[in-house]
N, C-alpha and C positions, 0 to 999 in steps of 0.2 A: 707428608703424604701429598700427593699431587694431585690437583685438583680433574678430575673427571666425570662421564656422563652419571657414571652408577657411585661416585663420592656422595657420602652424605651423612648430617650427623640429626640424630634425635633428639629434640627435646621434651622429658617424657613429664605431663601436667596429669591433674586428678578427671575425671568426668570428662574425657574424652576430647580434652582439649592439650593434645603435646602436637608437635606438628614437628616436619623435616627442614633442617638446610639444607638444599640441595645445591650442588655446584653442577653446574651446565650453562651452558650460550643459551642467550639470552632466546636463540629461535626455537629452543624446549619449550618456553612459556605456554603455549596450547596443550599440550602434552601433558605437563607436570600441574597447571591446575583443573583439569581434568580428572589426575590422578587421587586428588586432596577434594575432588566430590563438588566444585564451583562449575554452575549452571555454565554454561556461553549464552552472551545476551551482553547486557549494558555492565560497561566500567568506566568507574572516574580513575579517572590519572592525572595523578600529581607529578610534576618534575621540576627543576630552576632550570632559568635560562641559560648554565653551561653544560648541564648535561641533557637537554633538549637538542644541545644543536649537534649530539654525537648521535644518541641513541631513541629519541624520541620517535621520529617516523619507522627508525625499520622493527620496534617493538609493536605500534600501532598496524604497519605490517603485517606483520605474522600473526598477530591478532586477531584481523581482519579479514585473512583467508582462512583462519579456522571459523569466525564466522560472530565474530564478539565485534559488538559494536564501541567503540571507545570515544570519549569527553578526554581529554586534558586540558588541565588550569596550568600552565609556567609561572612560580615566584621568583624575584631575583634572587641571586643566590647569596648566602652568608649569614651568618648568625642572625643580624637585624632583623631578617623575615619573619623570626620566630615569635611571633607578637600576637596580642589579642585582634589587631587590626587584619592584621592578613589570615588568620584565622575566620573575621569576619565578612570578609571578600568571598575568602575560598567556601563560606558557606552560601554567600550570594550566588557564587557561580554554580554549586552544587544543586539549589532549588530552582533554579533557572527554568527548566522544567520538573516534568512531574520525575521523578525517582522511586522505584519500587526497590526490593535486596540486592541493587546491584556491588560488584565487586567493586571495593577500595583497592586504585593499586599504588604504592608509593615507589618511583624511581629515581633514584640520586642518594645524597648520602644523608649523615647524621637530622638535617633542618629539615628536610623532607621527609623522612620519617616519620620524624615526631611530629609535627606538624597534621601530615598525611592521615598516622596512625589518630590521633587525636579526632579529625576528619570522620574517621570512621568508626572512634570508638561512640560516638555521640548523635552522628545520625540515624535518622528513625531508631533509637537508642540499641544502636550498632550493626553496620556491616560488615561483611566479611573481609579480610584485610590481607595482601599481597606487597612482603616489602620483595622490594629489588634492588638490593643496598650498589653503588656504583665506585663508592669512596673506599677509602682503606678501612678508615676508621668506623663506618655501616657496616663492612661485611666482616669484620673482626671483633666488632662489639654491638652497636647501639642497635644494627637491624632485629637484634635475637633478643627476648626476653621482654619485651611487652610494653616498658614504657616510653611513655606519647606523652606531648605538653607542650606548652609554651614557656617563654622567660616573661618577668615582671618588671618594673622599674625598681621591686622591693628584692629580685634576687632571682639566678637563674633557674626554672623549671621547678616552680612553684605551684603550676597551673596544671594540671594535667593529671591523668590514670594509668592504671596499667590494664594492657589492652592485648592480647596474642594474637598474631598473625596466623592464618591458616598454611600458609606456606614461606619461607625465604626462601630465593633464588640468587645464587653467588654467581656470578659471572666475574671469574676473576680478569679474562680479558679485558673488562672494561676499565681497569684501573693504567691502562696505556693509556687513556687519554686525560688521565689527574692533574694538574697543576702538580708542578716540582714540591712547593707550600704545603700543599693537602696531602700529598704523599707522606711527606717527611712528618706532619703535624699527626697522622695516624699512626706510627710507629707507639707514640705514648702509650696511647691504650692497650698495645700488644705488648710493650716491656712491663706496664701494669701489671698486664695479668700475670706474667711471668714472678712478678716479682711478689705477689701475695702467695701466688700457689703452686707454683711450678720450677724449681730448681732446674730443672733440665732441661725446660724450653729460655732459662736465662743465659745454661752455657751454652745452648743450638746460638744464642742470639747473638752475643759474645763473638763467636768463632764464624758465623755466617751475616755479620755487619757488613762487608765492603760487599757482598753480594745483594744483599737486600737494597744498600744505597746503588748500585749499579740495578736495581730491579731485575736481577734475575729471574726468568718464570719459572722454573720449579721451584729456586727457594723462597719466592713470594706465596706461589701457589699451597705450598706446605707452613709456611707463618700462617698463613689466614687461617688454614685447617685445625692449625694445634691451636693458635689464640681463641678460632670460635669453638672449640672444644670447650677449656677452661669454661666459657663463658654459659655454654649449653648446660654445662654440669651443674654449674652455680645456678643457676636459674632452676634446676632439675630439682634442685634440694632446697630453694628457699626462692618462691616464685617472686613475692608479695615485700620482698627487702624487710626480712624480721629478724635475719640472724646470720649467715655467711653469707648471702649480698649483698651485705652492709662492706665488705670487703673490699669491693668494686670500685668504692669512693675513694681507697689511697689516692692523696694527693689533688685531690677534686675539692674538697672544702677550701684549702688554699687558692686553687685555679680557676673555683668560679669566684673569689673575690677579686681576682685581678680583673677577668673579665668584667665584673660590677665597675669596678673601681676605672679601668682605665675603657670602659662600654664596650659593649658587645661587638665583633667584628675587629678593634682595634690587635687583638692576638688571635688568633685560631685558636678553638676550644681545647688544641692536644697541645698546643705551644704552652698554654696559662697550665694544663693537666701536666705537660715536662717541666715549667719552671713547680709546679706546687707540689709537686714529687721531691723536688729536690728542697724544697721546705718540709715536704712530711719526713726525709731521711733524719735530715739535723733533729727533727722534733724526738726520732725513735731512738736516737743515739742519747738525748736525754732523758727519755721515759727506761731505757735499757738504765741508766746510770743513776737515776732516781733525783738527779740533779743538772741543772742548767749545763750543757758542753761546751766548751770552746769552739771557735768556728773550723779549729786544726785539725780535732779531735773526734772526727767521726769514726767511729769504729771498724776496724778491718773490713768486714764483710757490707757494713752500710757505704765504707769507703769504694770499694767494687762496686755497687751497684749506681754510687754516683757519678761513676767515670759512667757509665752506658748510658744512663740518663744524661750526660752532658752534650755524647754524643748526639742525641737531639735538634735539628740548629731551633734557635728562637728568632723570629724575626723582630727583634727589639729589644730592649731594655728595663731591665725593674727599679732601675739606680733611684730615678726621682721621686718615686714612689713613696708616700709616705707610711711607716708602719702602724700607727694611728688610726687612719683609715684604711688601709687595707685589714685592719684587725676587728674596727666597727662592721667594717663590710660583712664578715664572717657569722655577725649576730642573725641574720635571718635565714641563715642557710638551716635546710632542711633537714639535716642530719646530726640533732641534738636530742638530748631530753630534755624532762621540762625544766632542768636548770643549768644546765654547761652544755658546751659543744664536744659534741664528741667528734676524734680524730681515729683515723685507720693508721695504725703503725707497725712497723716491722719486729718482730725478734732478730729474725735472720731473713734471707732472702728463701721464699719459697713459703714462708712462715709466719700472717698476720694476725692481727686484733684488733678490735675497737676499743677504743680508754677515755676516758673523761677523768683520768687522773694525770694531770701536768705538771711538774713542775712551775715551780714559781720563775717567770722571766723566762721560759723556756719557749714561748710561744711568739715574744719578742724576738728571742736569739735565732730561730727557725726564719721569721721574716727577714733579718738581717743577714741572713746567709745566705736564700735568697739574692736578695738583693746584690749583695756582693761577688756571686758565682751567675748572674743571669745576665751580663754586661753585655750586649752585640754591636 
């Protein structure tokens, strides 16, 4: 579906708290939070310094003739921002003066958000929150469903709550100005979703691949739609990750250990989420067989899904990487019980689960294959 002024998806919460993605230019913004009930007056805005230098004055802009007064903080951009430290600044710069309910607005992608969101879940114990996702991988996932935080030195986004925004706004024009990297590293998330819930956005993705990589603007504008679909729903049904948001994770307990493992910033969060895909695939082709698989041996349909995921590019390599450690790494990740980690794995494509029953040596032979398919 192409993205338009009257596009828009619901996400529908309890007590009056579900709010819209709306898809519109960015020069809606007076309009559309007007619409969602936020005063005009004072806003802090958040953004990094590359999408600052596209979009930052002409949203301050338009802003400003509606008659909002606006603060922006700039972090650098990438992963490392996402820390207790610059957390700690961006409160500095927040109390600077006095602040009464002004609006939180976050603009840029995935670190800004949470960051942003986090910002606002915690001041005067919260204000009202405006993401404005800029990235592929914000306006197809992370901007929608609420959680904010920071990373730790003990493990990725440990730190943090979940937090709803009173409004998204998608502006998919803004992803003409992405890094080739950031584009490419956002796709993970969208064949993710595809691939726990969606059969039929996996063959749109399948068949509309050389379009997507030439960014073409209706079939970009229509990915974003159908992915942040998936993602509105899943949130619709399990806001609080207790039961099919836990879904969301395929491939994320493997990707934020490389992230740990080889630091933050060194892979894009959708590069370390593409290569740990294709370790949660090997993983489900053994929990499918009840026993440890060969690395040849992926099953037909997990076999399919790994061709798409390869198409991915990864800017690096997992070769040197030890298993060892990338497997210690895994212990503090947040998506356990209190005695094993639990893993999101496939039946089929379109068709997931959570399991804390592994095979013996299965979770070895997952990192080795890895390792051995993520070569660049």
């Amino acid at each position: 579906m192409p993205a338009s002024n009257s596009s828009f998806i619901t996400v529908n919460l309890p007590h009056g708290r579900g709010y819209r993605i709306r898809f519109a230019p960015l020069s809606d913004a007076p309009q559309l939070f007007e619409e969602v009930g936020l005063q005009r007056g004072q806003a802090l805005l958040v953004t990094d310094e590359n999408v600052a230098e596209h979009y930052l004055q002409p949203l301050k802009s338009v802003l400003g003739d509606a008659g909002w007064t606006t603060r922006s903080h700039t972090i650098p951009a990438g992963e490392a921002s996402k820390s207790a430290e610059m957390l700690g600044r961006m409160y500095d710069w927040a109390l600077e003066q006095p602040i009464d309910r002004q609006t939180v607005i976050a603009l840029g992608g995935g670190v800004v958000g949470d960051l942003a969101g986090y910002l606002a879940a915690t001041l005067l114990r919260g204000l009202p929150l405006v993401q404005i996702p800029t990235s592929l991988i914000a306006q197809a996932d992370s901007s929608i469903g609420g959680k904010t935080g920071i990373n730790h030195p003990a493990g990725k986004n440990l730190i943090g709550t979940f937090y709803q925004p009173r409004l998204v706004l998608v502006d998919p024009s803004t992803l003409a100005t992405l890094p080739e990297r950031d584009y490419t590293s956002g796709l993970a998330e969208i064949v993710k979703q595809a691939l726990i819930a969606d059969v039929r956005l996996f063959d749109w993705l399948e068949s509309r691949w050389d379009d997507i990589l030439r960014k073409e603007e209706s079939t970009v504008a229509e990915m974003v739609y159908r992915s942040a679909s998936i993602k509105a729903a899943i949130v619709t049904e399990d806001e609080l990750e207790i039961g099919k948001r836990k879904l969301l994770n395929f491939g994320h307990t493997f990707g934020h250990a490389i992230e740990r493992v080889t630091g933050y910033g060194t892979f894009t969060h959708g590069e370390a989420v593409a290569a740990g895909m294709r370790a949660a695939l090997h993983l489900s082709g053994s929990v499918q067989s009840g026993s440890t698989i060969r690395e040849d041996a992926l099953p037909a349909a997990l076999n399919r899904a790994d061709a798409l995921v390869s198409r991915i590019p990864i800017a690096g390599s997992l070769e040197g990487l030890s298993v060892e450690t990338l497997t210690e790494a895994m212990q503090t990740d947040k998506k356990r019980n209190a005695e094993r980690l639990q893993f999101v794995v496939l039946n089929a494509i379109g068709e997931a689960l959570v399991t804390d029953e592994i095979p013996p040596g299965a979770l070895e032979a997952a990192w080795n294959y890895a390792k051995a398919v993520c070569r660049y």
